[in-house]
MOPAC internal coordinates of N, CA, C and O (Angstrom, degrees):
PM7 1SCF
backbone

  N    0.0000 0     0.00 0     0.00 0    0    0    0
  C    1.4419 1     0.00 0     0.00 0    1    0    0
  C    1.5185 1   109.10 1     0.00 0    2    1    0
  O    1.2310 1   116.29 1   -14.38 1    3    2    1
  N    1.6197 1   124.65 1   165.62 1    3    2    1
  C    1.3532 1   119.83 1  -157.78 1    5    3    2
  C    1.8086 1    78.71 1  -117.64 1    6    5    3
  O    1.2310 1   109.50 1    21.61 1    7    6    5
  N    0.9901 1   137.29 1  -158.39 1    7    6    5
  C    1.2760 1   159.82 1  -113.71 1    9    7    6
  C    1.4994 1   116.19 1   140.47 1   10    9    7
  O    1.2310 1   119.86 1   -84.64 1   11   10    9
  N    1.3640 1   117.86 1    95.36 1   11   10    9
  C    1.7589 1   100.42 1  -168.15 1   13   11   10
  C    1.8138 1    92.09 1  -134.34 1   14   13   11
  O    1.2310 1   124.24 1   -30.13 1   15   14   13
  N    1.4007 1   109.47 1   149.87 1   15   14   13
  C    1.2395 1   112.49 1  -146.27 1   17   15   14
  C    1.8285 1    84.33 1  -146.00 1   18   17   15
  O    1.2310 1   120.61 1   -71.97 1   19   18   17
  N    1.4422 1   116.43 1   108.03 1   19   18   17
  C    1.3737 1   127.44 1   160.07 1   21   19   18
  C    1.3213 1   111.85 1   -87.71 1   22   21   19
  O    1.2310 1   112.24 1   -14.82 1   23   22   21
  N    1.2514 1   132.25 1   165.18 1   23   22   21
  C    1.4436 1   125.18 1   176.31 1   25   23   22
  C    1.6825 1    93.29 1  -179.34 1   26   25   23
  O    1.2310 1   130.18 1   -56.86 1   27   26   25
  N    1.5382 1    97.97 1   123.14 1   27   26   25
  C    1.7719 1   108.82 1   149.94 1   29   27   26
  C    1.5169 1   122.19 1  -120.33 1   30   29   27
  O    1.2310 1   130.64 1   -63.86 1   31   30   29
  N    1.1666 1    97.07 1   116.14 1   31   30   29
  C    1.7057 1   107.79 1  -177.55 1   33   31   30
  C    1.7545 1   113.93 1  -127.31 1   34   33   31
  O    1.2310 1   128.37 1   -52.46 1   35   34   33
  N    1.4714 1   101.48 1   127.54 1   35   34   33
  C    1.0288 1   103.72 1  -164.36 1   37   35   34
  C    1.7157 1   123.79 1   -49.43 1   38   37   35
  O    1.2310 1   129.25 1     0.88 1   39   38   37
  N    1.2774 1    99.78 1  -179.12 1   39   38   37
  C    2.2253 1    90.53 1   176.72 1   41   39   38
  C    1.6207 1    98.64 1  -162.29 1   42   41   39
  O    1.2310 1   120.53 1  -142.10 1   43   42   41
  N    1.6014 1   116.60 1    37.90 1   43   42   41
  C    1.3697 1   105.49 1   162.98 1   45   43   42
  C    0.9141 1   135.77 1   -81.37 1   46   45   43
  O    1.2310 1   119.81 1   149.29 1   47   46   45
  N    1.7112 1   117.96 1   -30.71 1   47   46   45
  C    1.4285 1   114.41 1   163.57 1   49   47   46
  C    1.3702 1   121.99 1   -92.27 1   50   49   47
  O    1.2310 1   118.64 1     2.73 1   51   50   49
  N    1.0849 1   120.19 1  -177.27 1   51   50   49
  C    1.7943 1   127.98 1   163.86 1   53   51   50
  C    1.8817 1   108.75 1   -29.18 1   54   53   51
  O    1.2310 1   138.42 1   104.39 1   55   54   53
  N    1.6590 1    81.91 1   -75.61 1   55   54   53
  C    1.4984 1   105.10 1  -166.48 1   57   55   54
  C    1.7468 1    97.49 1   -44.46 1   58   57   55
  O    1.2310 1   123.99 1   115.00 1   59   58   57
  N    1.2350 1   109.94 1   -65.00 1   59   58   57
  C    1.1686 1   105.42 1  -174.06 1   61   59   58
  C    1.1987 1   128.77 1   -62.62 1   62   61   59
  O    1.2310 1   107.06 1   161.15 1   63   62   61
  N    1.2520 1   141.70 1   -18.85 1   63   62   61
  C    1.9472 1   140.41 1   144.21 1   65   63   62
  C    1.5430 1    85.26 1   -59.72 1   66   65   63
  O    1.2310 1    96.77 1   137.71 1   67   66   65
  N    1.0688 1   158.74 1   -42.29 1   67   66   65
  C    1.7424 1   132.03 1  -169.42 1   69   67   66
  C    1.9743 1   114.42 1   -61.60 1   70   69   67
  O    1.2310 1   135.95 1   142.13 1   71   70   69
  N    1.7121 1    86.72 1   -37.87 1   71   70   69
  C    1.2295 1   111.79 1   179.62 1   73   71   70
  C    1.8889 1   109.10 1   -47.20 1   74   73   71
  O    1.2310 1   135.52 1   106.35 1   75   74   73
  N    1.5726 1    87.57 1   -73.65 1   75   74   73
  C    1.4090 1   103.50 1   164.85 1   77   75   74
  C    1.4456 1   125.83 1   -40.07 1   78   77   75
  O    1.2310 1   122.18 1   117.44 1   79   78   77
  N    1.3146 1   113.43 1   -62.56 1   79   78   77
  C    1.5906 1   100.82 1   172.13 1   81   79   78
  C    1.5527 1   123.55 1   -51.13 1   82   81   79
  O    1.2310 1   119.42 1   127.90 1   83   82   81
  N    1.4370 1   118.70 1   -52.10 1   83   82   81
  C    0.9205 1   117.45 1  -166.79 1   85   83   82
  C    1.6259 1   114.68 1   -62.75 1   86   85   83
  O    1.2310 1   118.81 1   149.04 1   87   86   85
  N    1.3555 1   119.88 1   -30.96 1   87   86   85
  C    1.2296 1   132.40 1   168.54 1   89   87   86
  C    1.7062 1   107.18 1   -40.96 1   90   89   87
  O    1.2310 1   134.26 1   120.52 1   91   90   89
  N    1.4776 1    90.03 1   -59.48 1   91   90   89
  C    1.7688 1    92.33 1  -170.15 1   93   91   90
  C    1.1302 1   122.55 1   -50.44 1   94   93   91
  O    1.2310 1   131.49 1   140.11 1   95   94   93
  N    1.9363 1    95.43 1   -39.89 1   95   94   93
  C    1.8154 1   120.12 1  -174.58 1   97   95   94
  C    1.5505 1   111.10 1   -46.02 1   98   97   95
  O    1.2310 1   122.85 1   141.05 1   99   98   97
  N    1.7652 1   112.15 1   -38.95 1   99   98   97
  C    1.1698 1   135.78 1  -168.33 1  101   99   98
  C    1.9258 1    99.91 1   -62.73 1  102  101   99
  O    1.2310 1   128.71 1   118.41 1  103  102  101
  N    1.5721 1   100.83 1   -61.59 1  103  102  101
  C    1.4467 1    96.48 1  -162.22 1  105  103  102
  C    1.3660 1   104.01 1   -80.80 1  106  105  103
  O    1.2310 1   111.23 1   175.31 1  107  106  105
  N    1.2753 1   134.11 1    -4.69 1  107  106  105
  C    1.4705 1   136.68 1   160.96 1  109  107  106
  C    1.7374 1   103.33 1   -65.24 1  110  109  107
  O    1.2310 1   128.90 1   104.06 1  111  110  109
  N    0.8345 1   100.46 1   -75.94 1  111  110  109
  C    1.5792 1   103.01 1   167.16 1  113  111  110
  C    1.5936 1   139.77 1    -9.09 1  114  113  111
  O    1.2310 1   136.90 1   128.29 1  115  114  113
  N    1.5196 1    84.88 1   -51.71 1  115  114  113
  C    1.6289 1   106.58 1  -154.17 1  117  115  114
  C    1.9173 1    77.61 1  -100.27 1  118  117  115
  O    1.2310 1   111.45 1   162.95 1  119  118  117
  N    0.9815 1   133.71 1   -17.05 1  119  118  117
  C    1.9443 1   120.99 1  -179.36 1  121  119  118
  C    1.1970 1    96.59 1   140.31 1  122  121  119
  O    1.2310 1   113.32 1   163.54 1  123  122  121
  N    1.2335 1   130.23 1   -16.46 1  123  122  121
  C    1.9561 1   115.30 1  -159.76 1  125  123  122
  C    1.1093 1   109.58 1   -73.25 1  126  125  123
  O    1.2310 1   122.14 1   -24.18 1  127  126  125
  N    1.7691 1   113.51 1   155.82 1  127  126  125
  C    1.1732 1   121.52 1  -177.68 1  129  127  126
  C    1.5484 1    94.58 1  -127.87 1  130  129  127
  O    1.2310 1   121.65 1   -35.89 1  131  130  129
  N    1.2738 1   114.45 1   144.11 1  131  130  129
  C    1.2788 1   138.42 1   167.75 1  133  131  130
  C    1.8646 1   117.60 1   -74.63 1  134  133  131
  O    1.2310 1   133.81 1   -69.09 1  135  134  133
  N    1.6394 1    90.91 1   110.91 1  135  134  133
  C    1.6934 1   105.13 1  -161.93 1  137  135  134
  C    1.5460 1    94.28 1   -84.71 1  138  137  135
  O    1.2310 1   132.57 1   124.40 1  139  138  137
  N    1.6439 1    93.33 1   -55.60 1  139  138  137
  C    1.6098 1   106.74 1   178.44 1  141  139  138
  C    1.6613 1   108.76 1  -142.20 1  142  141  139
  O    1.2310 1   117.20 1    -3.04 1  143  142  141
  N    1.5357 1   122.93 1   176.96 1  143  142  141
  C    1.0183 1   112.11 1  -170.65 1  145  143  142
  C    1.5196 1   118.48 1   -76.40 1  146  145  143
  O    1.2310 1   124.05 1   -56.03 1  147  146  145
  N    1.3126 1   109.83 1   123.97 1  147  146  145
  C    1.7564 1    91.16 1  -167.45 1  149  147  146
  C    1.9117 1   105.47 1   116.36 1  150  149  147
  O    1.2310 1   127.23 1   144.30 1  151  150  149
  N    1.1738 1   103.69 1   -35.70 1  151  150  149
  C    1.7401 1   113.79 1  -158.48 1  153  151  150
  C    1.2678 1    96.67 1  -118.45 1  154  153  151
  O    1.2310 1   115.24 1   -54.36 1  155  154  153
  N    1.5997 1   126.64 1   125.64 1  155  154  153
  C    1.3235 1   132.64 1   179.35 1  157  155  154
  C    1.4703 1   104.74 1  -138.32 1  158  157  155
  O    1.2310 1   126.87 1   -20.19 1  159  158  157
  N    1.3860 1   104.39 1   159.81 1  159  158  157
  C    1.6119 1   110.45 1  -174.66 1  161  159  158
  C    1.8044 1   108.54 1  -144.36 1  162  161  159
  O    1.2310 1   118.94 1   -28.87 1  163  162  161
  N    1.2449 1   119.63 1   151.13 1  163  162  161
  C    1.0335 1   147.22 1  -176.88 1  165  163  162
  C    1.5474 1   135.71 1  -115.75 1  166  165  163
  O    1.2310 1   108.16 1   -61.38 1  167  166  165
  N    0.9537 1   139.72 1   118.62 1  167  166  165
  C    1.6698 1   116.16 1  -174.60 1  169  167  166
  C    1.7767 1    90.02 1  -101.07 1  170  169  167
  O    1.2310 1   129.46 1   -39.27 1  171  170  169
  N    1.6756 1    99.37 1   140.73 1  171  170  169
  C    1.3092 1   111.66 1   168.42 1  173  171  170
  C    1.2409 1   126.14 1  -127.63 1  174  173  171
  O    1.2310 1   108.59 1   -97.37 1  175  174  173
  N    1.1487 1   138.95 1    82.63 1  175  174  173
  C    1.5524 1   140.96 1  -155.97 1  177  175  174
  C    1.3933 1   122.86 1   -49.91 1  178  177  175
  O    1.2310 1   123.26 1   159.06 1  179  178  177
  N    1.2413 1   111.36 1   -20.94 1  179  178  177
  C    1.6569 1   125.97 1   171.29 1  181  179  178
  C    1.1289 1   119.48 1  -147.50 1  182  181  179
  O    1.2310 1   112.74 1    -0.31 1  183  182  181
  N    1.1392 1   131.31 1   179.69 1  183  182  181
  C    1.6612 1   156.62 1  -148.38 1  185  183  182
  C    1.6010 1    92.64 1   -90.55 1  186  185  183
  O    1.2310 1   125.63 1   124.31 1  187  186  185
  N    1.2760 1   106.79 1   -55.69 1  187  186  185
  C    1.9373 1   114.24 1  -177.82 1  189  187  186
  C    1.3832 1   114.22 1   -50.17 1  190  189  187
  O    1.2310 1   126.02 1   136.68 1  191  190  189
  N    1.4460 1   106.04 1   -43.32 1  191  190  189
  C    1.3037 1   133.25 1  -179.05 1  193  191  190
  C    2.1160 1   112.53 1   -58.53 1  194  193  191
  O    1.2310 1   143.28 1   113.45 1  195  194  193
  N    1.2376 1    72.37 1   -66.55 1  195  194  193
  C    1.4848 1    98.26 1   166.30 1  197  195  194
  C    1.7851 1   104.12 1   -28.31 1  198  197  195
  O    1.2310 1   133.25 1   102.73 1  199  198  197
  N    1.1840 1    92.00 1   -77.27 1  199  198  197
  C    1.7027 1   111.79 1  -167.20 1  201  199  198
  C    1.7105 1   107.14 1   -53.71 1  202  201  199
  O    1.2310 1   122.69 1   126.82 1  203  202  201
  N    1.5994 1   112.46 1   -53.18 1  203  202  201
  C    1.4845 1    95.63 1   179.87 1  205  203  202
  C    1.5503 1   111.25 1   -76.52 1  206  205  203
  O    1.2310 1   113.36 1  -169.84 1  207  206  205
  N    0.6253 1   130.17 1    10.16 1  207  206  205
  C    1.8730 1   139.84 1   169.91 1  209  207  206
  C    1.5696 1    97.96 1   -72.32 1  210  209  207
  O    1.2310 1   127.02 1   109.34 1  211  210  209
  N    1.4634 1   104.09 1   -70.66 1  211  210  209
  C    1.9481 1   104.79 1   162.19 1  213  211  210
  C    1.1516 1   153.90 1   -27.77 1  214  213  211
  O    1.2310 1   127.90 1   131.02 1  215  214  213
  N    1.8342 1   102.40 1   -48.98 1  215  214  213
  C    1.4631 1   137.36 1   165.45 1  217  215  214
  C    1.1953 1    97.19 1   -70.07 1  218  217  215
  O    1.2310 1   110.65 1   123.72 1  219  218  217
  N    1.2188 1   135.19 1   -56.28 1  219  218  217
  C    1.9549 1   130.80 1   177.35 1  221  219  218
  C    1.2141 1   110.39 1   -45.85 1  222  221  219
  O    1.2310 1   126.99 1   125.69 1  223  222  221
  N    1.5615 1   104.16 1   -54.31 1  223  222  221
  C    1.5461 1    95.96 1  -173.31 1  225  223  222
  C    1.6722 1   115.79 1   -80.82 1  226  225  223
  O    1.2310 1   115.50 1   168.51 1  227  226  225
  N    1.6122 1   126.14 1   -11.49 1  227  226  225
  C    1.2604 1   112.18 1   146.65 1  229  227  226
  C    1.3078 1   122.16 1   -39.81 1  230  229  227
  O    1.2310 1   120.84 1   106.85 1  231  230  229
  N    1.1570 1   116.00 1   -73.15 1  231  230  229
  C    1.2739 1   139.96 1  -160.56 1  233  231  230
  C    1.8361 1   100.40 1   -46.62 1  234  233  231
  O    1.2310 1   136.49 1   108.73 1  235  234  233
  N    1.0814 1    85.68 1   -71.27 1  235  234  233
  C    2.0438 1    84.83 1   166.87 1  237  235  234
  C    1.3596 1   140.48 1   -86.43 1  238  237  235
  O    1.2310 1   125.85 1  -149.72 1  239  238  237
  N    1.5034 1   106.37 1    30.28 1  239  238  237
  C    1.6001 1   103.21 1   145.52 1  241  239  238
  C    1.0633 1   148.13 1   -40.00 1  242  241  239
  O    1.2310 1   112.06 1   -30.28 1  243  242  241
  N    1.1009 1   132.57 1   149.72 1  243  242  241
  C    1.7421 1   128.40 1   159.07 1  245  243  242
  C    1.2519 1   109.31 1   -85.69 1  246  245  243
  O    1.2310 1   117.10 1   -14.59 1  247  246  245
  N    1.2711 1   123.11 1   165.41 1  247  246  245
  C    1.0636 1   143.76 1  -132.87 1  249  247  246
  C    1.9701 1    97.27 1  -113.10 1  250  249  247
  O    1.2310 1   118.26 1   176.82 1  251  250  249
  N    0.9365 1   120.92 1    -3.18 1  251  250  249
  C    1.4884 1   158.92 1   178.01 1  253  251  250
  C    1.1235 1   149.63 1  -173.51 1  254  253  251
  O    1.2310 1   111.44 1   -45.73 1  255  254  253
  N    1.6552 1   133.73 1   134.27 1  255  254  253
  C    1.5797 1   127.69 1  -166.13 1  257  255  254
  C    1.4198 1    92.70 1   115.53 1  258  257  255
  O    1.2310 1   124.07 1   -16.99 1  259  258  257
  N    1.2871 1   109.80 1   163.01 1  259  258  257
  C    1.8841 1   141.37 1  -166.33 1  261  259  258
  C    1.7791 1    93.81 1   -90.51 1  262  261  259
  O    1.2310 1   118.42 1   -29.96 1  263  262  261
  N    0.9551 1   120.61 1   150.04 1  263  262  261
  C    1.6466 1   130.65 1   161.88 1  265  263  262
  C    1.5302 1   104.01 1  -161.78 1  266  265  263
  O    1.2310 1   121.87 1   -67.37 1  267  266  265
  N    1.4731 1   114.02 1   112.63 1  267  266  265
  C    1.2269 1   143.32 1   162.57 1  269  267  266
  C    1.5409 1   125.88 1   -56.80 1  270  269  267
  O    1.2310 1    97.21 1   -35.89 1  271  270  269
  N    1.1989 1   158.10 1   144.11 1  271  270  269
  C    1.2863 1   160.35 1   132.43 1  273  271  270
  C    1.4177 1   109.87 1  -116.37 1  274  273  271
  O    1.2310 1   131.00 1   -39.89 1  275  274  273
  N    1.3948 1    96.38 1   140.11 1  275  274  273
  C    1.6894 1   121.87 1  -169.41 1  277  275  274
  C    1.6501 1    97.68 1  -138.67 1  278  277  275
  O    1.2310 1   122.12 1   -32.54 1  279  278  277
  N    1.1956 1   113.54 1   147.46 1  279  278  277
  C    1.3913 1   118.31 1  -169.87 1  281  279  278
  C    1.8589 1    94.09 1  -143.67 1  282  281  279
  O    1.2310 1   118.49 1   -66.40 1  283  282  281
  N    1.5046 1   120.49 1   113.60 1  283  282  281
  C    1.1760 1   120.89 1   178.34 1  285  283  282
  C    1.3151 1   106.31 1  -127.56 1  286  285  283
  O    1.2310 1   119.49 1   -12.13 1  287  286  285
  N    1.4598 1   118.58 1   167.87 1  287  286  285
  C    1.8384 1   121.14 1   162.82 1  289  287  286
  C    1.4114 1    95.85 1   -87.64 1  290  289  287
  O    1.2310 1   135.10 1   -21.60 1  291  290  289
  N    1.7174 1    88.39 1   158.40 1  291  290  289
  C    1.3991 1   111.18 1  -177.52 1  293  291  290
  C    1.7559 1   104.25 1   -53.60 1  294  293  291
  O    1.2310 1   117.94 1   138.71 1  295  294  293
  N    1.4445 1   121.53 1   -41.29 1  295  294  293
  C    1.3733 1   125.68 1  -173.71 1  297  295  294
  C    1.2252 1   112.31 1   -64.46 1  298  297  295
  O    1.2310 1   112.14 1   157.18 1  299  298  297
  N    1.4807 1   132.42 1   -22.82 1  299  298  297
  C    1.1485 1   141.01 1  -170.58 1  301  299  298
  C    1.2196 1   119.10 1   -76.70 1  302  301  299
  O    1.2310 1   129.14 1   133.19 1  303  302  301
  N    1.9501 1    99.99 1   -46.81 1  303  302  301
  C    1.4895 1   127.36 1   176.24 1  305  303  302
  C    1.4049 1   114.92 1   -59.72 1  306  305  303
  O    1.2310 1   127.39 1   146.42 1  307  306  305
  N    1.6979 1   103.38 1   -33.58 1  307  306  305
  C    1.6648 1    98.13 1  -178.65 1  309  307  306
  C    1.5244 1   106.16 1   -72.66 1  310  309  307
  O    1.2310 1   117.87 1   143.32 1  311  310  309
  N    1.1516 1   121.66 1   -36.68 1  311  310  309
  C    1.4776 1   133.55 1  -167.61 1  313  311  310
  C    1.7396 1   101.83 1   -55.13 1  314  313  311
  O    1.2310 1   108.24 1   165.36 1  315  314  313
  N    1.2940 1   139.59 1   -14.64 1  315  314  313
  C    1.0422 1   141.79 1  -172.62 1  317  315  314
  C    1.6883 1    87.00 1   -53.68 1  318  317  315
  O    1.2310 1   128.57 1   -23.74 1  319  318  317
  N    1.4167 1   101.09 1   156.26 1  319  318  317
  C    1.5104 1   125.39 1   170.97 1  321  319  318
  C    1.6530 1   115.32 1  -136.37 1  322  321  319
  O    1.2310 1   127.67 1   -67.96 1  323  322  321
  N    1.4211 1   102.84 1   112.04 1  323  322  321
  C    1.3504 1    98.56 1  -170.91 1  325  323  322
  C    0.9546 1   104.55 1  -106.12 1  326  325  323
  O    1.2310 1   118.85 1   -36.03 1  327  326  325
  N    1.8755 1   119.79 1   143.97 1  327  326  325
  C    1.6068 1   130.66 1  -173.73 1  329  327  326
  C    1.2373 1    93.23 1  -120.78 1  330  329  327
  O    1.2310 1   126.55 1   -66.12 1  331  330  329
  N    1.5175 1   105.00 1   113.88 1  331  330  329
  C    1.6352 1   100.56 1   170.61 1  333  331  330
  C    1.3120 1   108.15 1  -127.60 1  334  333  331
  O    1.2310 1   130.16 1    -7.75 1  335  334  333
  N    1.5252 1    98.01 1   172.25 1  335  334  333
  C    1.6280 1   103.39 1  -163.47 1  337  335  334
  C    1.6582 1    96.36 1   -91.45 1  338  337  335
  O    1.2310 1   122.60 1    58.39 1  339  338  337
  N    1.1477 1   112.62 1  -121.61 1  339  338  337
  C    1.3294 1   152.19 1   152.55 1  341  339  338
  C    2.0789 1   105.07 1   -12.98 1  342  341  339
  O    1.2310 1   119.18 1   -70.83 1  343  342  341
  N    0.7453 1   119.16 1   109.17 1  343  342  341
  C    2.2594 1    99.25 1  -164.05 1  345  343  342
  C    1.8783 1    78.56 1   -88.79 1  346  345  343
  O    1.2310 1   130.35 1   -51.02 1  347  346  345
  N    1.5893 1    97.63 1   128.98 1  347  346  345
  C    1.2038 1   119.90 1  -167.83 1  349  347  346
  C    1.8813 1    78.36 1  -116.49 1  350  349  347
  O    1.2310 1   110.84 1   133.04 1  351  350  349
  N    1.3180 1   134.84 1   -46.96 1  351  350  349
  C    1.7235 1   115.47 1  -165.19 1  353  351  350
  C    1.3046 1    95.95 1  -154.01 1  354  353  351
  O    1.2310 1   117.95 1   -10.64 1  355  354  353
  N    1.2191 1   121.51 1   169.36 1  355  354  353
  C    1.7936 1   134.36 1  -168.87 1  357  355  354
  C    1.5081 1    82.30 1  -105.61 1  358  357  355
  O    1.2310 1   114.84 1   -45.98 1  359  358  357
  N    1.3412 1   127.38 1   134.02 1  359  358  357
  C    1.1841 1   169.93 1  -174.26 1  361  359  358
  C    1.5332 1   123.09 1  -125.32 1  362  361  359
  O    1.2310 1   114.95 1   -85.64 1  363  362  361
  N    1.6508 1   127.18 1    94.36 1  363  362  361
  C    1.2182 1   115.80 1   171.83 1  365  363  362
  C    1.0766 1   119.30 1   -62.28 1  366  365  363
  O    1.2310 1   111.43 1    -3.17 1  367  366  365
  N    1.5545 1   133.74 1   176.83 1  367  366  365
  C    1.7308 1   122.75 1  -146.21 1  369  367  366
  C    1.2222 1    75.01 1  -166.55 1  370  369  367
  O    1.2310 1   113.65 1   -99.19 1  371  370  369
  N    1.5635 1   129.63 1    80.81 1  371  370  369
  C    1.6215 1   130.61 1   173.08 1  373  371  370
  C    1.1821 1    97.30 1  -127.87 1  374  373  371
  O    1.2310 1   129.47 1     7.69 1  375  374  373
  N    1.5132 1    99.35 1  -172.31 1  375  374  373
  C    1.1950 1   118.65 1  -163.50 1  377  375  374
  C    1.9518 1    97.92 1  -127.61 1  378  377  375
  O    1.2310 1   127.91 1  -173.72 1  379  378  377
  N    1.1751 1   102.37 1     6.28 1  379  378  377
  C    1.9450 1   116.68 1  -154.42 1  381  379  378
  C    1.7281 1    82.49 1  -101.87 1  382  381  379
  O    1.2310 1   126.36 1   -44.77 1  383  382  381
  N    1.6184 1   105.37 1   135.23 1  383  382  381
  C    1.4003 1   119.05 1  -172.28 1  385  383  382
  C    1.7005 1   101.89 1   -60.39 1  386  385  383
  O    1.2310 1   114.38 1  -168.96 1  387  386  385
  N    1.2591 1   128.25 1    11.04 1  387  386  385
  C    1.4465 1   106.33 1   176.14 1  389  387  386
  C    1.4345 1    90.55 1  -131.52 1  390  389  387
  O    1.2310 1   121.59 1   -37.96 1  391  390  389
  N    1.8038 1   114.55 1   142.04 1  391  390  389
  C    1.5525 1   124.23 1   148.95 1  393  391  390
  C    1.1113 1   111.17 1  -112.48 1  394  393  391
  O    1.2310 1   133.24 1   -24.11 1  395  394  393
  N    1.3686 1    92.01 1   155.89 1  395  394  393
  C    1.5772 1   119.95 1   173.96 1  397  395  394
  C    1.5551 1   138.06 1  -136.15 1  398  397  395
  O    1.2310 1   125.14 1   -56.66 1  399  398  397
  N    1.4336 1   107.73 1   123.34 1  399  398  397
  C    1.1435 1   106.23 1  -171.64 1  401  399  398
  C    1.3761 1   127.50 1   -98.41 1  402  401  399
  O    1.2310 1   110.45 1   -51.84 1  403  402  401
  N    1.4049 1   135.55 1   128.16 1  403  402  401
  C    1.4799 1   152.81 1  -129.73 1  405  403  402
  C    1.5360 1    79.86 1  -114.65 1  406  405  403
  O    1.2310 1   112.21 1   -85.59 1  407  406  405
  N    1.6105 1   132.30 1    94.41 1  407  406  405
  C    1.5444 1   112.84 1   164.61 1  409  407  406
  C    1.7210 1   107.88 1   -80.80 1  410  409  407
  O    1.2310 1   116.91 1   -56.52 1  411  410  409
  N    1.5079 1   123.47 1   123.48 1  411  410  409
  C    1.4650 1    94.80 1   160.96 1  413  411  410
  C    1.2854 1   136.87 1  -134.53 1  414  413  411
  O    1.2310 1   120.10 1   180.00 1  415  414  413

């Protein structure tokens, strides 16, 4: 199963871009990969798994701003359909529990 984690948190003051980074620092950290800006994803092989992924991201909130959790199957996750404009990176298009993104 994927683990997908939206989040808008503000960045007008100081504090709050520290907020922000460190947030990100967190889900970089912890495995996430950046789907879109703002939108990160995780693979979690089980339910247990699942849950301390949750408890982490309790634990490292900011102190303000929206944060989303979405919980999908891997089959679901492949099923995504992406419409893109402009081809900004080469993108594998599998069905295999890991993606990867080609920046170039």
């Amino acid at each position: 199963m994927r683990t997908i984690v939206f989040f808008d948190l503000p960045t007008e003051t100081a504090e709050d871009r520290r907020n922000y980074t460190k947030f990100r620092k967190h889900l970089i950290k912890d495995g996430f990969i950046m789907m879109q800006y703002s939108v990160y994803t995780k693979l979690a092989v089980n339910k247990t798994v699942s849950k301390q992924i949750r408890s982490r991201l309790e634990q490292n909130k900011p102190k303000a701003g929206n944060i989303a959790v979405l919980e999908i199957t891997e089959k679901q996750f492949a099923g995504i359909e992406w419409i893109l404009g402009r081809k900004q990176s080469n993108m594998l298009d599998t069905l295999d529990r890991l993606t990867i993104f080609d920046e170039e």
